[in-house]
N, C-alpha and C positions, 0 to 999 in steps of 0.2 A: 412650394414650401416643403422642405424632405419632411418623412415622416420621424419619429419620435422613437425607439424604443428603448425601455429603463430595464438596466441587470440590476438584479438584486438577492440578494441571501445570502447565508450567514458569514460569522468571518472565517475565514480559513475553509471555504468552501470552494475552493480556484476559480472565484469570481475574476478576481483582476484579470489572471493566468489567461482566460478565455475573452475577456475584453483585451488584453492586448494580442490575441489571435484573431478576433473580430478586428480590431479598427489597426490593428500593425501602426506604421508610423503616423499613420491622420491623424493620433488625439491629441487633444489639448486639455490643458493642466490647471485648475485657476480653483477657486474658493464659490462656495454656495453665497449667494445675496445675505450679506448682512452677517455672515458666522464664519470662521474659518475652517471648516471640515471641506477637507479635499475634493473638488468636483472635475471627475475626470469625463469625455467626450468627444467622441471621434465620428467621422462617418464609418460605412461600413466595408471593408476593404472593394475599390473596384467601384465603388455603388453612392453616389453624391446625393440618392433619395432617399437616405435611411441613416438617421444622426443614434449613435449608442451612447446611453449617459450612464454610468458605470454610477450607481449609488453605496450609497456605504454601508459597511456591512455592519448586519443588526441582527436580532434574535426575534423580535415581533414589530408592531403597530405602535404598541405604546409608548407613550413619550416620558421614558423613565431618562434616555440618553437626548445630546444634540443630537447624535447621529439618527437614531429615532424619529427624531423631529422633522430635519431635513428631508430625512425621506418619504416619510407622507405629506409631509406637507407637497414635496414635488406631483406626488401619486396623486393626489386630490387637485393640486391649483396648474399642475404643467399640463395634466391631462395626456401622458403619453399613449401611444398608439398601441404598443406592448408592452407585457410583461416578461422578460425571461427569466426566470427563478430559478437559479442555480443550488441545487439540490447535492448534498454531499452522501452519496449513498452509502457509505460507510455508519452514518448517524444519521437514519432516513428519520426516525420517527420525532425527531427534535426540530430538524430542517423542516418538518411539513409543515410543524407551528407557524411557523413564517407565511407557508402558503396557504393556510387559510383561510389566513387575515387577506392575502393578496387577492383571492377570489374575490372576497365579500366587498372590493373596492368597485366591480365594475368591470375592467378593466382587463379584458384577453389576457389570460396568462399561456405559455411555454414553458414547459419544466424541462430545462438539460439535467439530467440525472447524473451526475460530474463521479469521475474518480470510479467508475467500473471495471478498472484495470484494477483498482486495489479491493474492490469488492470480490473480484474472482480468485486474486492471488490470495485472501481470505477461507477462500471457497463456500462464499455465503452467494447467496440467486434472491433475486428479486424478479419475480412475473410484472414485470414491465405493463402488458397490454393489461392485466388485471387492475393495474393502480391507476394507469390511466384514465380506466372505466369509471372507478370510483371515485377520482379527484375530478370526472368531467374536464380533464387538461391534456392536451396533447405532451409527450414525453418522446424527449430524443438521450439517448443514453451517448454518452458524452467522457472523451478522458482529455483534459485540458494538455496533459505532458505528452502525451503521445500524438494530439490532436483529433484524435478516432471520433465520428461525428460531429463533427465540425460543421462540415458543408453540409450537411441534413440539417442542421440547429437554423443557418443560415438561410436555407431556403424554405424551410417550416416557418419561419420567422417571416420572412417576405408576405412568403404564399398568405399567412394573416392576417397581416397586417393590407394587403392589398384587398384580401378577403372581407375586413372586419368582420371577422368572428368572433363569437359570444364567450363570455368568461367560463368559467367550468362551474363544479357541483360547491353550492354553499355546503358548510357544517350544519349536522343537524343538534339543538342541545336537549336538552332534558326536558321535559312536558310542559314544566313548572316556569322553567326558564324561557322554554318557547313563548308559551299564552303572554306575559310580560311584556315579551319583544313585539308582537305583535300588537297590543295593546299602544306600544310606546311610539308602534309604527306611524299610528291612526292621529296621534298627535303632532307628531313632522313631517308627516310627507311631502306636507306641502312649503316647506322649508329647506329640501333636498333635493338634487335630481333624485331620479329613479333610479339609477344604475348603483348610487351610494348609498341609497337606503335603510339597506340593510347593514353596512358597516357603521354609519353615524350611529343606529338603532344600539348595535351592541356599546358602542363606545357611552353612550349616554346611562345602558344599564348599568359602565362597568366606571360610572362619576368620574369619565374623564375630563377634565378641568377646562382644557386646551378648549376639545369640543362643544362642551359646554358656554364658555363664552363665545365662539364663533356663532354658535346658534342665535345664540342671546334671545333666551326665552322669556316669556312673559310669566310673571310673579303665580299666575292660575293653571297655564302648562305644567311650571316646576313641581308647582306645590303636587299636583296629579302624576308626574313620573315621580316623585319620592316618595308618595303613597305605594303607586307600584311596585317601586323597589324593594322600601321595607317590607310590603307585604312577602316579598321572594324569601327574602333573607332571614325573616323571622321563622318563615315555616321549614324553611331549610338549613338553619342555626349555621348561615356562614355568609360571607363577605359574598356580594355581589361578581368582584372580578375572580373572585377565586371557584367561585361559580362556573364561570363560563372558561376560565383555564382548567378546570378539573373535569367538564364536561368537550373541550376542545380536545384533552390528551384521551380520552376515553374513546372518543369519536378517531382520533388516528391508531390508537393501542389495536381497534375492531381492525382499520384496512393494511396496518404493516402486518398483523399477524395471519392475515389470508394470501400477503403478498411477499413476506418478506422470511427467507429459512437461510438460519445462520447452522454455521458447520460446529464453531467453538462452541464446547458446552460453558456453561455458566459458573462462574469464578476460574475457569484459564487465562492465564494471563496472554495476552499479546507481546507483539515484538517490542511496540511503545513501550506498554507497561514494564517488559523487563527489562528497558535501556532506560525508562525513567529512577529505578528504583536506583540505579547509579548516579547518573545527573544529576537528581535533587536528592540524594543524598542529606540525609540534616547534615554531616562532616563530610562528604566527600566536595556537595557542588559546589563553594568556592573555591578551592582548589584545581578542580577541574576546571571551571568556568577561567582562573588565571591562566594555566597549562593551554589552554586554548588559546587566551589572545595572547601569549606571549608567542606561540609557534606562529600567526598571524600576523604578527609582528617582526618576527623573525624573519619571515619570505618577504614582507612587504618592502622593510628597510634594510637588512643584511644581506639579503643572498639575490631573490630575484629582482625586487626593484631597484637593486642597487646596479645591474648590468645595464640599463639604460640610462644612468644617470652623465656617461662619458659623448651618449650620441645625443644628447640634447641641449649638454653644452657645446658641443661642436654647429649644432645647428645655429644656436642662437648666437652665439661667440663668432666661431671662424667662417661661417658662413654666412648670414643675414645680416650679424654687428658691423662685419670688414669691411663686405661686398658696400651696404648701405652705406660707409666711411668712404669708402672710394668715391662711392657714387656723389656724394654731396661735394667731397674734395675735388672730381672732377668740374662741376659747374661753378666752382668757386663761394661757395658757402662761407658762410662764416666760423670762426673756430669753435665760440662757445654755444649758436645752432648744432654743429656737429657734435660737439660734447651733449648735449641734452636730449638730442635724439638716439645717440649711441652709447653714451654711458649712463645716460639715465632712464629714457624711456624701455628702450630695447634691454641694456643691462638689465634694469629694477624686473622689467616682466619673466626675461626669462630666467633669474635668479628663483623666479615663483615656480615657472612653471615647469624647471629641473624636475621639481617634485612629484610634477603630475600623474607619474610612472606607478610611484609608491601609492599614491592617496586612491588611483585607481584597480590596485591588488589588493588593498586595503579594501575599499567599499565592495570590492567584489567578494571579499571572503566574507562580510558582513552580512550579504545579499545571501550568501551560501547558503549563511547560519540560520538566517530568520526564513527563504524559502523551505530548508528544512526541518524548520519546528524547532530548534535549537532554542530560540532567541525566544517564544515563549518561555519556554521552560528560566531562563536568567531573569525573566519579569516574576515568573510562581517562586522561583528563590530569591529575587529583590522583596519582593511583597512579604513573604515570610520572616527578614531581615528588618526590613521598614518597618512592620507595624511594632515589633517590639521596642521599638525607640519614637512609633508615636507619631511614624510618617506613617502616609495613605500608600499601598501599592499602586496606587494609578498615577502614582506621580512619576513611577518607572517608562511608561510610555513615551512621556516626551522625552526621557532622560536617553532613550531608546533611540529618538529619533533625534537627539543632539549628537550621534556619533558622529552624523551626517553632517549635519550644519543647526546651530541653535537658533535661527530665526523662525521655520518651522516648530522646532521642538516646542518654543516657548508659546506659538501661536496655539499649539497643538493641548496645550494647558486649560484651554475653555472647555474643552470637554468632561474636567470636571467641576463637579457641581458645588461644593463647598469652598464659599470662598477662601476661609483662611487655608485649606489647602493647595488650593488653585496659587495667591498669593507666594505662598512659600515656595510652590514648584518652579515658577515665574524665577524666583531669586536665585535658587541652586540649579537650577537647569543647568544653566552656563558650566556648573563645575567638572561635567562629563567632557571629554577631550573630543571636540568637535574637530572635523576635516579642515578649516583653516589652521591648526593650533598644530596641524602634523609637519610642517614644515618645522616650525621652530624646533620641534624636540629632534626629529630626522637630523638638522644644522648639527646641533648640540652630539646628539647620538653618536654621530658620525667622529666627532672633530675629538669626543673625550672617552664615549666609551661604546668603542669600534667592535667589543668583541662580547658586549651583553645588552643583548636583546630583550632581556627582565626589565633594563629601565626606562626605556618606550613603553611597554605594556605596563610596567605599575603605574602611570598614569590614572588607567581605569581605576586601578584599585584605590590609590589617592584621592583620588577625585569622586569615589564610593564613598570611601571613609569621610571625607570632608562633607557629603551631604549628610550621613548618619551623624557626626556628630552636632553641622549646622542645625539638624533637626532638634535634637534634642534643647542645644541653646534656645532655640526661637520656641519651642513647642514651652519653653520654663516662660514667656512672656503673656503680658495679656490679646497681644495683637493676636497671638498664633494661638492659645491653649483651645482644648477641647478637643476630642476624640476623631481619630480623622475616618475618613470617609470610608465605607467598605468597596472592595473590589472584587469583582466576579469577572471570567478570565476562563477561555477555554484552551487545553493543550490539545491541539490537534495530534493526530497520527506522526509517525515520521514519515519522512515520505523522501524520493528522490526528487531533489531542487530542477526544477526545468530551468536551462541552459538559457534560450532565449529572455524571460521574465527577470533572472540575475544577472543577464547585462542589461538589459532595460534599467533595473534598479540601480546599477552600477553607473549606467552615463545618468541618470537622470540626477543622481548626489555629484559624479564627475561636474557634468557639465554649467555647474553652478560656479565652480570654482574656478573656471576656464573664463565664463563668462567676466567672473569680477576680475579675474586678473587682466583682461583685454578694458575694464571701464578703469574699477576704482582704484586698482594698482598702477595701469597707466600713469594715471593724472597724478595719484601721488608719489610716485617716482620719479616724474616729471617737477613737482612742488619741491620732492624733497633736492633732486638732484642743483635746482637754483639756489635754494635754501642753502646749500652746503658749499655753492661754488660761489657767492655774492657775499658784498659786507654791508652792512647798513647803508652804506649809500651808494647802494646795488652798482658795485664797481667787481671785474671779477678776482679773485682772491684766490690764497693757498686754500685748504679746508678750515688747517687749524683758529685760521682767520674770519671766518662765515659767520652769517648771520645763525647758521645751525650750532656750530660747536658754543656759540655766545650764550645758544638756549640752552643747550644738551651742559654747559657748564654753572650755569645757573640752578637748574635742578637735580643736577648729578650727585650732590651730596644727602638728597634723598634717600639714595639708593647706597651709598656707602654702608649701613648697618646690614644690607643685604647681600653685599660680595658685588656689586656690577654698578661703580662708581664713577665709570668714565663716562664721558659726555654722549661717545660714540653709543653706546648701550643705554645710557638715560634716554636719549632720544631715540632709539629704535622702540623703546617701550613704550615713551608717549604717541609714535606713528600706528601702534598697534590699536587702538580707541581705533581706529578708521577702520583695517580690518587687518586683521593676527597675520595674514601674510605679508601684510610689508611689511613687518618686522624682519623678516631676511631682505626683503629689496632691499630694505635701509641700508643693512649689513654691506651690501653689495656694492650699494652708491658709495657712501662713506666710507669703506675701504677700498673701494676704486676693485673689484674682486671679478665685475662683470656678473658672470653665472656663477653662482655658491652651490654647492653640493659638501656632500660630508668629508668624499674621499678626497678631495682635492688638497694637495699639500701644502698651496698657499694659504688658504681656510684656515688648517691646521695651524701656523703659524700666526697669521693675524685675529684669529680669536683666541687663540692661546694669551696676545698679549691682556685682553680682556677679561679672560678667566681662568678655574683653574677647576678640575671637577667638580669640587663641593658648591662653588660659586653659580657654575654652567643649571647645576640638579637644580640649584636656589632659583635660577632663573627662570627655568622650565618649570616650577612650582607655581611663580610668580607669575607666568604667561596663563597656565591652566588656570587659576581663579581671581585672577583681577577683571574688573567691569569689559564685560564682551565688545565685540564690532560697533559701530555705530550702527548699523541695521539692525542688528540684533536688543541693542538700548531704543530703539523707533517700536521696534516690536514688544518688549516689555512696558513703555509708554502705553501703549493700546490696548494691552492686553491687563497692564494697573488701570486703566480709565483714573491715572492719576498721579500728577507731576511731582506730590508729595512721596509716595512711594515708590515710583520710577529711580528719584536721587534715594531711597532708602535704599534699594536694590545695590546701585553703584555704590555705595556707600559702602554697602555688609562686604560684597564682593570684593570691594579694593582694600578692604583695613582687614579681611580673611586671608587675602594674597600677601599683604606684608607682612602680617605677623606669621603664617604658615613659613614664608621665604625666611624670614629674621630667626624663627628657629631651626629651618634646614641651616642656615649660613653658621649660624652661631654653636650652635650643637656639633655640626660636622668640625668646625674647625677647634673645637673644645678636645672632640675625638682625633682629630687628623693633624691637629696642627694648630697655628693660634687662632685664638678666640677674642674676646673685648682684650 
């Protein structure tokens, strides 16, 4: 059975950074038992007796977070073999909080002292073997970007764990605090192993709830640890855990300032601070934060992802489409077999997967922005935007991770704690322009307005604004009122994005999209393409004639007050419910188009007959906030624990989407042209 070791510390510590140089392409990607906080795990490169479980990044023990949770809980019931604690030596004395608590588990620690490269570019020194000494932990000094200590971290790690060697030096607290602990020892011991001891001990002085019930003490125990307690608290005129945190920073204030000599004197500012003082700007950072994803936008869909968009319709078109034509035509196939496999299946997918180019220069400069500290900073300016209107800034996080794809984002919702804002984030998550939704606007982009790249990227801002104001509507009800949650948020350093880590990030959002295009686009291109070639009594027909156009004309005039009244368009809207990219397949099938791309002349023309600018905007408003994927509606389910609210969600979403579209459509053509 391999052995066990857990990474852990804080976030923005190049914890991952270094678990994806530990385990390279071994890890595997899945959910903690029972919660949805990301559990990544790999073996160790080379090495099938040593599994890494990358835990999430926290600030202590305590169970204020899930992530919190998760991770002692793993540390107490997984029983791993190691600790390596990933230490940000740029902000040692805040990072060792962490490691405190990690000693007092039991449990061998290793401290990689990460980010030494930007310690010395500082020209701040840390005595290494001194801290050491005094945390009783062995330390490998470590810089995740450049990989420097790496293979020392790795085989200090082995050597341990082969070793089992003992954990390092406990915290010592306050005299007062001590006699307590001790006392409280005398009363559990025999309800602990030994090795945890001393961590339950603090946890119990410090009325942790969690631990408390796990003990499940007896009515004469308690009563005698909350004598003890009050007695601390009374003579020391303060809260128990504020106690042992105020006696925890005291106890590392002593070992960083024997070990630790910075260069910058006290109030200079750094390079951060003087690139933040611009970024978050009260007036400059939306502005800026625009100006960014519009240039983003710009290379993604105009300039460079748009040079690959002619070799990939050749792939899938003149090459794979033909050749596979021939080939069936040769063994004698049947006509409407060949049509389904060639203009439907093959069409529908690669009409998706044209886009692949784009939505992979895209996530990669997203990858950029957030390995560089960037992407904090638009959560500390969301946060500051949000609360004045009454939203929680932790609702920014999923909204963060909806760039990517909203099934995650929404899952990614439990992490906070109050429900009605948990609730609400659940609902507008969807309205951030998720990587299926980039096709559609790229299609449109392309076909109407080839030569501004502002209206791809106002997306974001639309779809900002549409939560700030959803906010406020829902924040005026009963469901949603009350004061939302507080958010605490660190802005890391900036730093140089390591190359590796930002493709990793980059295939791991890519390869989502690939995948569905190969399942669910498949089969519904395949649906759709019979759908459109059949009539009621599945006989094969013109299109006009189909069982499709019967639908798509049925609830076509839905869509009339919106600009996109044809049938062709009503139904590419309802195939989008399954997932936002066949909304171009559909295009594709039902115009008989093959591979859609923007630039393509005949696009131009055949969606031209469909729209007309103001119509195309209307519709790309429509796509951004009407009811998400079908997986993404499975994951609001789960994450409402409630089929009541799951249709409340679809509901706000889809009657936000037409009335948003009904006044793009009606407005514009008030200004442009006609109107009702």
């Amino acid at each position: 059975m391999p052995h066990t070791i857990a990474l852990a510390g804080n976030p923005n510590s190049g914890k991952t950074s270094i678990f994806n140089e530990l385990t390279g392409s071994t890890q595997y990607v899945g959910n903690w038992p029972g919660v949805t906080v990301e559990k990544k795990e790999g073996y160790l490169k080379g090495d099938k007796r040593h599994v890494v479980v990358d835990l999430p990044g926290i600030y202590s023990l305590s169970p204020y977070t899930l992530e919190e949770v998760v991770t002692r809980d793993f540390l107490l019931d997984g029983k791993p073999d190691l600790i390596i604690n990933v230490v940000d030596a740029t902000n040692l004395e805040r990072n060792l909080y962490l490691t405190t608590q990690l000693v007092e588990t039991g449990i061998p620690v290793l401290i990689a002292l990460n980010m030494m490269d930007i310690l010395e570019r500082n020209g701040d020194t840390i005595q290494v073997p001194l801290l050491s000494e005094a945390l009783g932990c062995p330390i490998i000094e470590t810089s995740a970007v450049s990989r420097a200590g790496l293979k020392d971290l790795v085989k200090t790690a082995v050597h341990m764990v082969d070793k089992a060697e003992g954990s390092g030096k406990v915290a010592k607290f306050s005299t007062p605090v001590e006699k307590a602990l001790l006392q409280i020892e005398h009363l559990i011991d025999t309800l602990v192993p030994p090795d945890t001891l001393r961590w339950f001990t603090i946890k119990v002085f410090e009325h942790d709830e969690r631990v408390m019930q796990r003990l499940n003490l007896s009515d004469q125990t308690a009563h005698q640890i909350a004598t003890i307690i009050e007695s601390v608290e009374k003579s020391m005129d303060d809260s128990a855990e504020s106690l042992i945190t105020n006696d925890r920073y005291e106890y590392l204030t002593g070992i960083t300032a024997a070990c630790h000599k910075k260069a910058r004197k006290m109030g200079t500012l750094s390079t951060s601070d003087k690139i933040d003082r611009i970024v978050t700007n009260r007036w400059l950072a939306l502005p800026i934060f625009f100006a960014v994803m519009w240039g983003v936008y710009f290379i993604a869909i105009q300039s460079v992802g748009d040079l690959f968009i002619g070799w990939i319709e050749w792939f899938f078109g003149d090459l794979i489409g033909a050749n596979i034509a021939l080939g069936l035509e040769a063994i004698g196939t049947s006509a409407w077999l060949v049509g389904l496999v060639v203009d439907g299946i093959i069409a529908g997918v690669g009409s998706v997967l044209t886009f692949v180019p784009q939505m992979m220069i895209l996530f990669f400069f997203l990858a950029l922005m957030e390995d560089c500290g960037y992407m904090a900073r638009v959560a500390f300016i969301m946060d500051r935007i949000f609360r004045k209107f009454g939203l929680s800034g932790k609702s920014f996080i999923p909204m963060l991770i909806g760039t990517g794809c909203s099934v995650p984002a929404i899952m990614a919702s439990r992490t906070i704690e109050n429900q009605r804002d948990r609730r609400m984030t659940v609902m507008l998550t969807p309205f951030i322009p998720c990587g299926a939704k980039l096709p559609v606007f790229a299609l449109l982009v392309g076909a109407f307005f080839p030569n501004s790249a502002w209206i791809a990227s106002s997306m974001y801002l639309v779809g900002i604004l549409a939560v700030i104001v959803s906010g406020i509507v829902l924040k005026k009800t009963k469901a949603f009122a009350g004061d939302p949650a507080p958010f605490v948020m660190e802005l890391p350093s900036y730093h140089m994005p390591r190359m590796k880590g930002v493709v990793i990030h980059m295939w791991d959002r890519g390869k989502q999209f690939i995948k569905k295009a190969g399942t669910i686009i498949a089969v519904a291109s395949a649906a759709i393409w019979i759908l459109q070639s059949s009539s009621w009594s599945f006989q094969l027909v013109d299109t006009q004639d189909s069982i499709l156009a019967s639908i798509g004309r049925l609830i076509a005039p839905i869509f009339t007050p919106l600009g996109f009244g044809s049938w062709e368009v009503a139904v590419a809207t309802i195939t989008g419910l399954l997932a936002k990219e066949t909304i171009v397949a559909t295009f594709g099938i039902v115009l008989g188009l093959g591979n859609v791309a923007e630039g393509d002349p005949t696009l131009l023309a055949s969606v031209g007959a469909f729209f007309n600018p103001i119509s195309a905007y209307s519709f790309m408003i429509f796509t951004l906030f009407a009811a998400p994927c079908a997986a993404a509606i499975g994951a609001t389910r789960r994450e409402m624990q409630s089929a009541k609210w799951t249709w409340a969600a679809i509901l706000f979403q889809t009657g936000v989407a037409y009335t948003a579209a009904l006044v793009v459509y009606q407005v514009g053509m008030l200004l442009f042209g006609r109107g009702l």
